[in-house]
C-alpha positions in Angstrom: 49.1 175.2 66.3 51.9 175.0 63.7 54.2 174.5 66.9 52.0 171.2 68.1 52.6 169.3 64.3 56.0 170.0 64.4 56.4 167.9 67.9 54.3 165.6 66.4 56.1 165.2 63.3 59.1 165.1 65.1 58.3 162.1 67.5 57.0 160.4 64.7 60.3 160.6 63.2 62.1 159.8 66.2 59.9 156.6 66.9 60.8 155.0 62.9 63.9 155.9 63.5 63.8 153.5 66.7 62.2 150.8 64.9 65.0 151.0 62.5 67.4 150.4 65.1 65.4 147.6 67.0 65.2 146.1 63.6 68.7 146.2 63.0 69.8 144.9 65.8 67.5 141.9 65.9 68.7 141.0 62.1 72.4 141.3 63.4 71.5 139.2 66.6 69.8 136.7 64.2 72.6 136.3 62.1 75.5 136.2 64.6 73.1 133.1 66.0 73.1 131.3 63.3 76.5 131.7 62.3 77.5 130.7 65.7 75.5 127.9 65.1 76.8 127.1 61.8 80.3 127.1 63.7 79.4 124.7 66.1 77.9 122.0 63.6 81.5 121.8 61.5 83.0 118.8 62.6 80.2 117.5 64.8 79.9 114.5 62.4 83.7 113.5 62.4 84.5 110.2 64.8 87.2 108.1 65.0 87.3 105.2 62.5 90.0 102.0 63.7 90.7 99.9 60.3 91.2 96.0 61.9 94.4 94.6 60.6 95.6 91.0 61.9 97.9 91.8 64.8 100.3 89.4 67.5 98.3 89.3 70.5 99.3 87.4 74.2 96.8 86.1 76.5 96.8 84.2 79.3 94.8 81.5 81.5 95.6 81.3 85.5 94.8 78.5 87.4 95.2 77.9 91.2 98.0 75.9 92.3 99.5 73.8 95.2 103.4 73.9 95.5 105.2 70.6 96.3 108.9 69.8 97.1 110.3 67.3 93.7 111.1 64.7 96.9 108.8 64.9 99.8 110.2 62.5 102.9 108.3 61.6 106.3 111.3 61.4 109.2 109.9 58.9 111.3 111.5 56.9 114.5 112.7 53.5 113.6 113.3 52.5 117.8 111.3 54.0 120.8 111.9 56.2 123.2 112.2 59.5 124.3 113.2 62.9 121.9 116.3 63.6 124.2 117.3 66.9 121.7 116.3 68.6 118.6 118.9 69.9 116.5 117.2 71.5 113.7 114.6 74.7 113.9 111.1 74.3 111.4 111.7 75.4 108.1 115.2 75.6 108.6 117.5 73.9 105.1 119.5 71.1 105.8 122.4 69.2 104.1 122.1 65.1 103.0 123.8 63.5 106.8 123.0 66.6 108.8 122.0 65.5 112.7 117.9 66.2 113.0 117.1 64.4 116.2 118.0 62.3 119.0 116.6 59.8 120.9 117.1 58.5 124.0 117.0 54.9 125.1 118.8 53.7 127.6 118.0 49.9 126.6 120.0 50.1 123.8 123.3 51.5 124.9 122.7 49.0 127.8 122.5 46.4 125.1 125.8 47.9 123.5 127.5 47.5 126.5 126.2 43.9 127.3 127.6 42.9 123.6 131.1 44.5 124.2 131.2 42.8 127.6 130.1 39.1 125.8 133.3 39.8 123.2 135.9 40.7 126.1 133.9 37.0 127.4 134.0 35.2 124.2 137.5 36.4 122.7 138.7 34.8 126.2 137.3 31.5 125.6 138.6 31.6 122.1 141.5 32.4 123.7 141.4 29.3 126.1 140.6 27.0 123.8 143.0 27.3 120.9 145.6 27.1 123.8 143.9 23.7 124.8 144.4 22.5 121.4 148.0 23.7 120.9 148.8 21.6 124.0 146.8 18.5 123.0 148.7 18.4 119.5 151.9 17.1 120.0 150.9 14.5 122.6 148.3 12.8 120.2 151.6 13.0 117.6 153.8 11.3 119.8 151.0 9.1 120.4 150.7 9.9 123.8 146.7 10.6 123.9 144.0 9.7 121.7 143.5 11.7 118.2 140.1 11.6 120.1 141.2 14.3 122.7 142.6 16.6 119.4 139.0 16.4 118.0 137.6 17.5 121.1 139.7 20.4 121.5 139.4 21.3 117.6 135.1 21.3 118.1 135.7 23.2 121.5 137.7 25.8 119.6 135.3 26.0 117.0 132.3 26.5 119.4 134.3 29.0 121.1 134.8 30.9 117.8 130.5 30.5 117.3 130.3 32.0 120.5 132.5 35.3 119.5 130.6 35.7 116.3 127.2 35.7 117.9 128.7 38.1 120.5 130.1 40.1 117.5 126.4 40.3 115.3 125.0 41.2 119.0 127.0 44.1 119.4 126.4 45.0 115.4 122.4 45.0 116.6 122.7 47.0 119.1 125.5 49.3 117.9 122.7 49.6 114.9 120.0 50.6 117.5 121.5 53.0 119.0 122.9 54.6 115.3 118.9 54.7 115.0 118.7 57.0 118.2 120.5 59.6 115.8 118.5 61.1 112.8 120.2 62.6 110.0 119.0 64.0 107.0 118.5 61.4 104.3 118.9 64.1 101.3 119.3 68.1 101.0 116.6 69.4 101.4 113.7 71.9 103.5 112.3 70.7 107.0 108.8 71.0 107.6 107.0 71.6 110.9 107.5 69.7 114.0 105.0 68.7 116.1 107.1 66.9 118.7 108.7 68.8 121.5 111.6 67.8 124.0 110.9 64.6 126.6 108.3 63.3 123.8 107.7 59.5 123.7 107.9 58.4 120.0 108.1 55.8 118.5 108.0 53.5 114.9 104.0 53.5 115.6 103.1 56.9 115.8 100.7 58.3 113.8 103.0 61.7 113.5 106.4 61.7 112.0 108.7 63.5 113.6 108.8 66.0 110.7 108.8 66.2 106.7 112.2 66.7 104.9 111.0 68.1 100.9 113.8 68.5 98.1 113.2 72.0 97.0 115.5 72.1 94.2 112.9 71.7 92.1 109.3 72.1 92.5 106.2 70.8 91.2 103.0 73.4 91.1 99.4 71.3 91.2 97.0 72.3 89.5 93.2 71.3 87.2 91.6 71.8 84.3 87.8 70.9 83.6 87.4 68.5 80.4 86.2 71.2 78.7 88.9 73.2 79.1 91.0 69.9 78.3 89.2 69.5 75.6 89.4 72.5 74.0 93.2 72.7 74.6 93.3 69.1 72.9 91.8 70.5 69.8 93.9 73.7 69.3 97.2 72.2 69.8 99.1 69.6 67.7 100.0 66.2 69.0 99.5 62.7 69.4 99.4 62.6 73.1 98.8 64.8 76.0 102.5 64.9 76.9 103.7 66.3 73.1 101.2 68.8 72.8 102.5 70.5 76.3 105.5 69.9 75.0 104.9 72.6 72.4 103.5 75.1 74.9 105.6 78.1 75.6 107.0 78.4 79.2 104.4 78.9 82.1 105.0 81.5 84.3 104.1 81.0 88.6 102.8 83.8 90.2 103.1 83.7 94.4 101.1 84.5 96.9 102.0 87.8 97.5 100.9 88.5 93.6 104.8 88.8 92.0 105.6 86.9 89.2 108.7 83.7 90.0 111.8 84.8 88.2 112.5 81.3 86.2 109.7 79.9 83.7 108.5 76.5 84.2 107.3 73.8 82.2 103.9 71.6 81.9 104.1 68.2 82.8 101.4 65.6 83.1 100.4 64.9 87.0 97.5 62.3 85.9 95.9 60.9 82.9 92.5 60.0 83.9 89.9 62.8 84.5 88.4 62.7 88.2 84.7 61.0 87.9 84.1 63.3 91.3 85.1 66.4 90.4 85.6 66.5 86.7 88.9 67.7 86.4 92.7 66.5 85.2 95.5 67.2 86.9 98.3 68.9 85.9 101.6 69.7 87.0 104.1 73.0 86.3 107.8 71.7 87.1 110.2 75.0 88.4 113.7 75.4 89.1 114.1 76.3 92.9 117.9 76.7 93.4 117.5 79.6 96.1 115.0 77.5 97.9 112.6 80.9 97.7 109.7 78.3 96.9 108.7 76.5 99.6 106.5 73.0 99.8 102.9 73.4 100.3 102.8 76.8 99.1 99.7 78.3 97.5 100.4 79.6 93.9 99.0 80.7 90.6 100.0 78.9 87.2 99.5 81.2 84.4 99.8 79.8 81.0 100.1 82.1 78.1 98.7 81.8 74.5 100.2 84.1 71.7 97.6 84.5 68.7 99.2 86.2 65.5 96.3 86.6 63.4 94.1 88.8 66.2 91.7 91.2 65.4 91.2 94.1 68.2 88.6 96.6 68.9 88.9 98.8 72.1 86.3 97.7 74.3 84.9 101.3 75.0 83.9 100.8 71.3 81.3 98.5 72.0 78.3 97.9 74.0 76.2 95.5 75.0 72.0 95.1 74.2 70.5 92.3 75.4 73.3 89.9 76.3 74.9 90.2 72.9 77.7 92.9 71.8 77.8 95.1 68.9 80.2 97.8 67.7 79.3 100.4 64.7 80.6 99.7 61.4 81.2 102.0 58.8 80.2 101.0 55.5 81.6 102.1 52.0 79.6 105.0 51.7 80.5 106.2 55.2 76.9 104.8 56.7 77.4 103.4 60.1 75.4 100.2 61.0 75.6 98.0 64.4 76.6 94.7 64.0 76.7 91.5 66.3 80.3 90.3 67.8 81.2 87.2 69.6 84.7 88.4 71.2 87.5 87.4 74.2 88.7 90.5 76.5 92.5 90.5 76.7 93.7 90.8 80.1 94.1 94.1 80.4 90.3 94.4 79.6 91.1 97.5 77.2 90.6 95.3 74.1 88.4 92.6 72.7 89.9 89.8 70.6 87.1 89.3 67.7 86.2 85.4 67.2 83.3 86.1 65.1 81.3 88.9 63.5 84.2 91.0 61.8 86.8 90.4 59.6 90.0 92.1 58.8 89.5 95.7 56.4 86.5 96.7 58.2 86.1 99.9 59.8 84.7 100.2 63.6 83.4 103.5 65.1 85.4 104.1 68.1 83.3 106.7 69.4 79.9 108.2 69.3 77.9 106.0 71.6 74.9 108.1 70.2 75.0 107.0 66.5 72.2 105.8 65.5 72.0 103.4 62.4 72.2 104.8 58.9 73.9 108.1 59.9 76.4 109.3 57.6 79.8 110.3 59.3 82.7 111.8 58.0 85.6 109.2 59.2 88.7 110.3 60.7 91.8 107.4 60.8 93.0 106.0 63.9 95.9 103.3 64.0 96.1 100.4 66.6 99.4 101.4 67.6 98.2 105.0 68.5 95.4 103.8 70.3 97.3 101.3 72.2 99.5 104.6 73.3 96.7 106.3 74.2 95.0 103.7 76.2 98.2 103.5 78.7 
């Protein structure tokens, strides 16, 4: 009996001494938890805080562009006949006199010949008849003949004379005509296409020149802007007419087809003054140096025009969001309270920033993280500079 309470006893013991333990280890699980909890919270409320300072910001516009040679020239026939040889390839550059094209006509080397011939003829009468007169002179001074018969002689001469000029401005025409069976170049300059092959009747009529010759040593880039775009350009810059205020644009850079940038700047020009009652647009024009001839007439291209702003206030754009067509970013107050508030902005071209127009001003502090915050939370704010950010957005 005595031995049955002792076991008894002594798994009564054992089982407090359990709970003990169970205890224990709960209060010590409880307590690691929380303090691993506590751990995590320090710092949760810390975010990034930019401070907008006015900053030097470049943008840029592009508009789409049609190349042109500064001196664009049809070659066109000036007799008829037949394209006997082509001496230039298309696209090929030419020097002012070089030999383009011939033509043949055998009408007017006939005619050259003909004219010769009528000189040989004429210079022979000529010829004939001043020897007529030298023999009629002395008899009508001794009185021999009539100063009738000198006269006669003297007109005969002179018609002679008549004849060999007209023979003369004959052989001129058609020596002229058949100079006009040779094209040369009229300038330096870049040959288009030709749409006329060998054996080819042409002519002064057709429709076709025989090919385009464009001066490429400079060259004009086409291009429009809508009025408001005009107008809006009219407004920021200073001048009294259209011409001044491009004036005091910076350079204008062309970008080619193939996307690289032209390694000379050009400069705005007016193309037209009157705004298009079809389409709404002005032209303008971008003049650029070509002294390689890499630019070639009737090339597509892009005109970008740059705008530098020194007084810019930028906000990353992953610092904002959008609700209901409008932007916001979070502010932080004074007391470190964030708010939303309402922006009107411009992306740069990059798209990593937005240029503020409206809604900020320079001094205030914009959340650059937390897309979570809610309005009214408290945040403890940790500095960021623009030029760090800028490092760390490349």
């Amino acid at each position: 009996m005595g031995w049955m309470v002792f076991k008894i006893i002594e798994l009564y013991m054992k089982r407090n001494i359990l709970l003990y333990v169970l205890t224990v280890i709960i209060a010590c699980a409880s307590c690691s938890s929380n303090k691993k909890k506590k751990d995590k919270n320090i710092g949760t409320n810390e975010y990034e805080v930019l401070t907008l300072v006015p900053d030097t910001v470049t943008t840029y516009s592009d508009f789409p562009a049609t190349v042109q040679g500064e001196d664009i020239i049809e070659i066109r026939p000036m007799v008829d006949g037949y394209l006997e040889n082509i001496y230039i390839p298309e696209g090929a550059t030419v020097k002012k006199g070089e030999l383009l094209f011939k033509i043949k006509n055998p009408e007017y080397e006939q005619a050259a010949i003909t004219a010769r011939a009528a000189i040989k003829s004429a210079v022979a009468d000529v010829n004939a008849a001043q020897m007529d007169l030298e023999k009629v002179r002395p008899l009508v001074e001794n009185e021999i003949v009539s100063k009738y018969e000198l006269k006669s002689a003297q007109y005969t001469l002179e018609s002679k004379q008549a004849a060999l000029a007209q023979a003369q401005a004959t052989l001129a025409n058609a020596q002229t005509n058949v100079g006009y069976t040779m094209l040369r170049s009229p300038q330096n300059g870049a040959i288009g296409s030709i749409p006329y092959k060998i054996g080819a009747l042409v002519s002064s009529t057709t429709a076709q020149p025989l090919t385009t010759l464009s001066n490429i040593g400079n060259v004009y880039a086409y291009f429009s802007v809508n009025e408001k775009q005009l107008l809006s350009f009219s407004n920021k810059v200073q001048g009294n007419t259209l011409q001044e205020k491009l004036n005091k644009l910076p350079s204008v850079t062309l970008i080619l087809a193939d996307g690289t940038a032209y390694s000379i700047k050009g400069k705005l020009e007016t193309a037209s003054g009157l705004i298009s009652t079809e389409t709404g647009t002005a032209s303008l024009k971008a003049t650029f140096p070509n002294p390689l001839g890499i630019i070639r007439s009737g090339a597509s291209a892009t005109v970008r025009i740059p705008r530098t702003s020194d007084n810019a206030l930028l906000v990353p754009q992953s610092a904002s969001y959008e609700l209901q067509n409008k932007r916001f970013v979070r502010v932080v107050k004074p007391n470190n309270m964030v708010f939303s508030t309402a922006i009107i902005s411009q992306p740069t071209n990059d798209g990593q920033f937005l240029i503020i127009q409206s809604g900020l001003a320079a001094g205030n502090k914009v959340v650059l993280d937390g897309p979570n915050l809610k309005d009214s939370t408290v945040i403890v704010p940790k500095k960021v500079d623009l030029d760090s950010l800028r490092r760390q957005l490349k």
